[in-house]
GUSELO-826628 format. One line per field, with one value per residue (C-alpha): residue in one letter; x, y, z. Coordinates in steps of 0.05 Angstrom, whole numbers, plus 5000, padded with zeros to 4 digits. Layout:
GUSELO-826628
resn	c(a, ...)
px	c(X, ...)
py	c(Y, ...)
pz	c(Z, ...)
END
This chain:
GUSELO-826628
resn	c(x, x, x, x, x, x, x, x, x, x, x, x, x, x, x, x, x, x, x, x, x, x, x, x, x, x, x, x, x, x, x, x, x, x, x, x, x, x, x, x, x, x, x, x, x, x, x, x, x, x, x, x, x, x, x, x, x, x, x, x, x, x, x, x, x, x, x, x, x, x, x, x, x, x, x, x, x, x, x, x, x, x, x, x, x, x, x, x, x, x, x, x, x, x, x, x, x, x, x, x, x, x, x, x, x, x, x, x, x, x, x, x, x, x, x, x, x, x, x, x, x, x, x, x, x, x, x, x, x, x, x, x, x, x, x, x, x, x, x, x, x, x, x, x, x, x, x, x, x, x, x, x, x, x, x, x, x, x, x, x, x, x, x, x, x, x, x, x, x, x, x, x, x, x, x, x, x, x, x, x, x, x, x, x, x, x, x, x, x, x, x, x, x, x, x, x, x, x, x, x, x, x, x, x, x, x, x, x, x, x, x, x, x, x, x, x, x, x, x, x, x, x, x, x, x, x, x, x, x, x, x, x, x, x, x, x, x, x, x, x, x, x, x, x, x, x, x, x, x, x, x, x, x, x, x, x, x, x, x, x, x, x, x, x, x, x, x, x, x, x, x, x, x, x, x, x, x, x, x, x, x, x, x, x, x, x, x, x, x, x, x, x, x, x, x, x, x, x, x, x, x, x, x, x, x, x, x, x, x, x, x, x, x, x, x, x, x, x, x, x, x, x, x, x, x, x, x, x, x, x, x, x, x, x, x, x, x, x, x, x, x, x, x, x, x, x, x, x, x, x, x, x, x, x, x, x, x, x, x, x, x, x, x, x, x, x, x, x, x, x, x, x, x, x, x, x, x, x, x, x, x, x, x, x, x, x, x, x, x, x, x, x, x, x, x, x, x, x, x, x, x, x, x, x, x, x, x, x, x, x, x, x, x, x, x, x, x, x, x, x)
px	c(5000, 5024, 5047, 5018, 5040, 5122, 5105, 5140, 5088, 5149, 5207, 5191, 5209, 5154, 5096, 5111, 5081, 5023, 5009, 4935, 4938, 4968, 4920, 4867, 4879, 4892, 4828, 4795, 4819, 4812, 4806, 4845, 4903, 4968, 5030, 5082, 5145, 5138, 5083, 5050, 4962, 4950, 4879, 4853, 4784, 4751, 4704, 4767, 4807, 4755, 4745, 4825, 4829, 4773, 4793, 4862, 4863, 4865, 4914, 4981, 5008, 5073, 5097, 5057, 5126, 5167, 5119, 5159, 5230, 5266, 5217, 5190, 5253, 5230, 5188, 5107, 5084, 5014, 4945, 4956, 5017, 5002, 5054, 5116, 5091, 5090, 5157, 5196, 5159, 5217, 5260, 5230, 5247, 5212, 5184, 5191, 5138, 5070, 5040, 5073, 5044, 4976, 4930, 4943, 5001, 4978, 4912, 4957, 5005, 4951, 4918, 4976, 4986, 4915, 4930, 4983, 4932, 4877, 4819, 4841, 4912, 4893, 4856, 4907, 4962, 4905, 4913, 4987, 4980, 4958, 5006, 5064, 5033, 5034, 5101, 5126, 5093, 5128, 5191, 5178, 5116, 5155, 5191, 5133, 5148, 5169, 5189, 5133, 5157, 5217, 5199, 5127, 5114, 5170, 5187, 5109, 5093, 5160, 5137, 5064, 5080, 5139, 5087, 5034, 5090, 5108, 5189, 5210, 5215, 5295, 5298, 5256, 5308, 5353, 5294, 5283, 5358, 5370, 5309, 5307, 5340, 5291, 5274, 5321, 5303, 5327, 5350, 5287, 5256, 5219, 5221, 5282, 5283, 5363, 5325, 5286, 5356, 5360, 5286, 5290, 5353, 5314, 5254, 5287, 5326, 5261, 5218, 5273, 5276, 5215, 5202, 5255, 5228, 5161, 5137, 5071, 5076, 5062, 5119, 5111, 5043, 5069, 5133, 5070, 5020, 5003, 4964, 4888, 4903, 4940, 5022, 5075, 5108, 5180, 5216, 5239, 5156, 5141, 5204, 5187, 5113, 5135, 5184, 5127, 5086, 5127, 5162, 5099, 5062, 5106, 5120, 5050, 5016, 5084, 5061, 4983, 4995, 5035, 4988, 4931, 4982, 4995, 4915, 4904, 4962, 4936, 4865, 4850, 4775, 4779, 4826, 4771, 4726, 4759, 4769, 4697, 4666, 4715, 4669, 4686, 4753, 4745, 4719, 4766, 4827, 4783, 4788, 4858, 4862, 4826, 4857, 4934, 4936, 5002, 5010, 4990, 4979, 4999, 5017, 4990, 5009, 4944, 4949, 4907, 4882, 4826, 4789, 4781, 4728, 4716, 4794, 4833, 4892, 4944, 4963, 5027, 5004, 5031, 4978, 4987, 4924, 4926, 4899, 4910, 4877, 4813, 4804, 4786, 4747, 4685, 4636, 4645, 4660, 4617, 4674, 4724, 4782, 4758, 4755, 4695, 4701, 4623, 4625, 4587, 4620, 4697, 4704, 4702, 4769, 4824, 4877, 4882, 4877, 4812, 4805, 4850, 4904, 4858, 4924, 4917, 4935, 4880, 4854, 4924, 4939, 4862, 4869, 4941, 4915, 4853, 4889, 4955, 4903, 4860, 4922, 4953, 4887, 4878, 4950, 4951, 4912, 4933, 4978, 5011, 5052, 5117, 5126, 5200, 5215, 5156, 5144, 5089, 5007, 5019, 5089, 5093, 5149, 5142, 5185, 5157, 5181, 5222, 5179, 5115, 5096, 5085, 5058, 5085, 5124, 5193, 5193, 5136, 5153, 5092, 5091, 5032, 5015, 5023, 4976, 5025)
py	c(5000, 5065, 5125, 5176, 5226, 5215, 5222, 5281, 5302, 5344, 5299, 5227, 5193, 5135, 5199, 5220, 5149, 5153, 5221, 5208, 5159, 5210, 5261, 5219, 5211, 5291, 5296, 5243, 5282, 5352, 5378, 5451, 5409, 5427, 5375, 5351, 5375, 5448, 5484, 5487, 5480, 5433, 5451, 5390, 5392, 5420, 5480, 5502, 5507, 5540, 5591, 5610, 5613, 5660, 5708, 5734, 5797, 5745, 5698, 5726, 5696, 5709, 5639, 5611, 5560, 5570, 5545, 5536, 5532, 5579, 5605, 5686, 5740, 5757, 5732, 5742, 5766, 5806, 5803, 5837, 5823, 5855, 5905, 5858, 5815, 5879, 5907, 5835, 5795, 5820, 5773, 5707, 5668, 5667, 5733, 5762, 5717, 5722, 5663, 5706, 5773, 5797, 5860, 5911, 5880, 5817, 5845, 5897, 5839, 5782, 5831, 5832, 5764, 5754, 5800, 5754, 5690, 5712, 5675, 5677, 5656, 5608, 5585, 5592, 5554, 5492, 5489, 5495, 5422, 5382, 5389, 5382, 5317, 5279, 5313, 5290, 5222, 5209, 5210, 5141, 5114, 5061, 5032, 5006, 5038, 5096, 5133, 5182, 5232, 5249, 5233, 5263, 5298, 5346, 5372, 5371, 5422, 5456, 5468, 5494, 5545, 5572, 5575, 5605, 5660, 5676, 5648, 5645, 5588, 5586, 5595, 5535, 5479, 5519, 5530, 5449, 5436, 5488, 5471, 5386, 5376, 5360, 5409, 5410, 5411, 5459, 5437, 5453, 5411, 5463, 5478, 5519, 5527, 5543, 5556, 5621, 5649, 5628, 5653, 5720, 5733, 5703, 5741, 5812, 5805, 5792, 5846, 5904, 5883, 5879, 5944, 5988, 5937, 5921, 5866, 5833, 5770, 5747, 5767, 5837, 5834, 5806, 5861, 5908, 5889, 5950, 5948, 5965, 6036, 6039, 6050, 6007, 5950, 5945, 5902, 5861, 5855, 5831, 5779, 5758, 5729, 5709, 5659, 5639, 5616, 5590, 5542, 5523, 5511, 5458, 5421, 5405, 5387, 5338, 5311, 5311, 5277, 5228, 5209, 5197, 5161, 5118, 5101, 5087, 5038, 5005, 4995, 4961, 4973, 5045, 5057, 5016, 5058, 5125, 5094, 5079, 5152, 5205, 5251, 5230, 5250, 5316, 5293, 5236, 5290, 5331, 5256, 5249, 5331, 5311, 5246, 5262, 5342, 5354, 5414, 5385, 5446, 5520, 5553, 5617, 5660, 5684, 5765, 5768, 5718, 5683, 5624, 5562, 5510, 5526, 5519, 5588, 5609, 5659, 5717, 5687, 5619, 5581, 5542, 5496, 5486, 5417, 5416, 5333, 5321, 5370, 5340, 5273, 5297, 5256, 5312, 5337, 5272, 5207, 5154, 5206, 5152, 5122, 5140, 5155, 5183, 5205, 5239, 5289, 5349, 5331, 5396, 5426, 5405, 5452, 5420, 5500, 5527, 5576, 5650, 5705, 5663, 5603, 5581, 5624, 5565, 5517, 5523, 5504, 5449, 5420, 5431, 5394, 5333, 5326, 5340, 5297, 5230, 5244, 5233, 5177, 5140, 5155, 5132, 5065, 5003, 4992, 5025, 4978, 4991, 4958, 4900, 4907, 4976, 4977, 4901, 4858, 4889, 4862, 4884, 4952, 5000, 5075, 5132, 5196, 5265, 5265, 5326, 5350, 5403, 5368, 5291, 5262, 5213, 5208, 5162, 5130, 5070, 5050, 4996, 4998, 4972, 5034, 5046, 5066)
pz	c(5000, 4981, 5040, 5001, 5052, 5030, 4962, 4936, 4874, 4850, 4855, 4859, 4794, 4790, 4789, 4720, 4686, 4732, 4777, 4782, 4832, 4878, 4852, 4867, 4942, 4943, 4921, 4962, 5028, 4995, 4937, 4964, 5004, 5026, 5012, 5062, 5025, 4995, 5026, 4961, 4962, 4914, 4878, 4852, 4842, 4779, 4815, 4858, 4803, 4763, 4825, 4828, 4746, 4745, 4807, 4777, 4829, 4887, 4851, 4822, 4760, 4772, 4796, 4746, 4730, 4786, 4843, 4896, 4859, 4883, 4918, 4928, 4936, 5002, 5061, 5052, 5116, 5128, 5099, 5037, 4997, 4933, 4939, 4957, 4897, 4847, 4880, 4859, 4809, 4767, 4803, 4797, 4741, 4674, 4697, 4623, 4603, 4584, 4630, 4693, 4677, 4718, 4690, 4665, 4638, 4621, 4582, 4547, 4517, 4522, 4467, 4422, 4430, 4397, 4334, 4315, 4316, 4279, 4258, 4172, 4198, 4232, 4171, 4133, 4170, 4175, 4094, 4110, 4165, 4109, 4066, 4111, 4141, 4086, 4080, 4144, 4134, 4068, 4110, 4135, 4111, 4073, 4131, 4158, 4221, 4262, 4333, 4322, 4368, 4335, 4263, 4263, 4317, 4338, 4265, 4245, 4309, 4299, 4223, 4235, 4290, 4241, 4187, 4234, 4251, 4179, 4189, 4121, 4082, 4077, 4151, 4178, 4167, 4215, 4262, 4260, 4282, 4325, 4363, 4355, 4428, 4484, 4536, 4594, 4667, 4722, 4792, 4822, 4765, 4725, 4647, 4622, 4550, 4527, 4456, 4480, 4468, 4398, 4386, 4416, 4376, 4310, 4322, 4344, 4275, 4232, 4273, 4273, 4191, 4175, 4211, 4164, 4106, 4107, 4055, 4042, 4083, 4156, 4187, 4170, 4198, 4259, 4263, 4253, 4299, 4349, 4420, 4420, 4434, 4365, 4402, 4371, 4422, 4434, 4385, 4450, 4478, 4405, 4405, 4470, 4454, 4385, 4423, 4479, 4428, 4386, 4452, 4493, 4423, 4404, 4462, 4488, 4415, 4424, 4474, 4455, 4388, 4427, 4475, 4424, 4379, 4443, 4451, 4385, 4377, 4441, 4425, 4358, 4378, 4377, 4324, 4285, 4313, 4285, 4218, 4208, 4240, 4223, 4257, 4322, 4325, 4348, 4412, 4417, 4411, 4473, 4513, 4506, 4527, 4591, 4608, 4592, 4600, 4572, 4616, 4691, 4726, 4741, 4798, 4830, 4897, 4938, 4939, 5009, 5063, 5025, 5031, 4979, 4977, 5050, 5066, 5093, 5052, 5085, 5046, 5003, 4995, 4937, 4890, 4842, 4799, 4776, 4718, 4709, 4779, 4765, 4697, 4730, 4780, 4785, 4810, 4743, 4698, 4696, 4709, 4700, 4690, 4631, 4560, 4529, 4466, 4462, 4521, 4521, 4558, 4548, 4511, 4587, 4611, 4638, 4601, 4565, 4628, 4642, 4644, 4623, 4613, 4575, 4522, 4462, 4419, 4432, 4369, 4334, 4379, 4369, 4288, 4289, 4328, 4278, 4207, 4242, 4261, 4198, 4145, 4187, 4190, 4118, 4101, 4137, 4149, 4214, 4275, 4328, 4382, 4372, 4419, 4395, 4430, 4476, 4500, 4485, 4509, 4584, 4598, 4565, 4575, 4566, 4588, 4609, 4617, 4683, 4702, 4737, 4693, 4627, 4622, 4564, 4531, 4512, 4449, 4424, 4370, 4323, 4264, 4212, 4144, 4093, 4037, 3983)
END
């Protein structure tokens, strides 16, 4: 029997395969409950989280990735710690970026953000998917297998968002090696991307040429883009959420295509399923969002002494919102641990998040998973996991992501039949 109380949710290597176990019994005592090892709240039930989400002037952003690691500059102390907060947010890390910002500043860039992804160009990077799928797919199809992470989806996610961005043509084979390596981890175990550098440096040189050059193509548009009040952004601001996007984009569709790949080689039944009633993809790709939410939670830092779902919360109070604990809460899903690709309200997960900082690129990540599973469906006859790589159906071996922010897997090896 598991001592759920000495399980460290953000260091204890056998949680990344399965966290919801521990979730589970969070939930089952609480769903606002404080762990053992950090002094972080852990907010895993799906109303809770909705409440802190949607209350953004009692929950700071700005340790939205840190949590706990390293920590707030200096001690929290008092009822009210709004002004500490505002006086050295500066100094946390990752403090430059978008998820970490709180109104006004948030709304102002949040609002840029959204001129860049525009309804026609989002349309026009979905024509853009399906020809670079079967692209991608040609790469291999004849082998008769693949490690789909690597081969498909890394360079396929890499590809749209530099399309969606307008980085030219010539300049996205240097984009795909530059950024092929894995994301690293930091002591304290969160995200650190080394390839922000690379992308800020990319995107500062496009936007400060584009600007003494404009041209009639995306990036212009996006070197052009002004706040709602009609002022220009620095060339740095702009930079900034170019390489946001352009980083969290990538690595959670990764991990989303993944995970449905993973399902669909597992269960001949449903892949036959898929095959037969194309129409229920869609909701199948909102299952997989719910069950394996590439991004697990967030973390927020209470403003003012509050209370949560009847629990008191001191002033300075770190949260995590757990986004892959209140998805499988069973006061809001019917047998929340199973799959159920007619479900009817899967579409409600939090695996975006919820409020003013819902992910901007839902609707990319949900039109790469449908045009990626469409054209593989379409271009096979059948997808297996490979007993090879993987072991046979009762003895299966996966690696995950050594890390509690993202769920995901490492490699993912499939075999199919091709239709030439």
């Amino acid at each position: 029997m598991t001592d759920f109380d000495a399980v460290d949710y953000f260091t204890d290597p056998a949680l990344p395969a399965d966290p919801y176990t521990y979730l589970r019994h969070l939930r089952d005592q609480c769903p606002v409950q404080r762990e053992a090892h950090h002094d972080v709240v852990m907010v895993t039930g799906f109303d809770e989280a909705i409440a802190v989400y949607s209350d953004p002037a009692t929950f700071s952003s700005c340790n939205s990735v840190s949590g706990p690691f390293p920590g707030f500059p200096v001690p929290l102390e008092g009822d009210d710690v709004s002004e500490l907060i505002d006086a050295h947010r500066d100094e946390l890390p990752f403090s430059d970026q978008l998820p970490t910002f709180d109104p006004p500043k948030h709304t102002r860039q949040r609002a840029l953000m959204m001129r860049l992804i525009t309804p026609k160009r989002l349309k026009e990077n979905e024509e853009f998917m399906w020809t670079l799928a079967d692209r991608q797919i040609d790469e291999f199809i004849a082998n008769g297998r693949c490690e789909f992470i690597g081969e498909y989806a890394a360079p396929y996610t890499l590809l749209v968002i530099a399309d969606l961005l307008g980085v030219p043509e010539g300049d996205r084979q240097t984009f795909r090696s530059k950024l092929s390596s894995p994301t690293e981890l930091t002591k304290g175990g969160e995200l650190e991307h080394r390839p922000l550098e690379f992308l800020y440096e990319q995107f500062t040189a496009y936007i400060e040429d584009r600007r003494r050059d404009p041209r009639d193509e995306v990036m212009t548009g996006l070197a052009t883009a002004t706040y709602p009040d009609g002022s220009t952004p620095d060339v740095h601001d702009v930079a900034l959420i170019a390489a946001n996007l352009f980083v969290a984009g990538q690595e959670t569709t990764v991990r989303l295509l993944s995970a449905a790949l993973q399902v669909i080689g597992e269960r001949p039944d449903l892949q036959r399923l898929l095959r037969t009633r194309r129409e229920l993809i869609p909701n199948f790709i909102e299952e997989m969002l719910r069950l394996e939410s590439p991004i697990q939670g967030e973390f927020r830092l209470s403003r003012t002494t509050t209370t949560l779902g009847g629990v008191d919360l001191p002033a300075g109070t770190t949260l995590m919102v757990v986004n892959g604990g209140a998805n499988r809460d069973p006061e809001r899903f019917e047998n929340p641990d199973e799959l159920q690709v007619e479900r009817p309200n899967a579409r409600q997960h939090l695996a975006f998040g919820h409020g003013i900082h819902t992910c901007a690129g839902a609707p990319l990540a949900r039109s790469e998973a449908r045009v990626s599973i469409e054209r593989l469906l379409d271009r096979t006859t059948d997808i297996r996991i490979s007993e090879a790589e993987h072991g046979p159906p009762d003895d299966r071996r996966y690696d995950y992501m050594p890390i509690f922010l993202l769920h995901g897997l490492t490699h993912l090896y499939l075999e199919f039949d091709p239709i030439m």
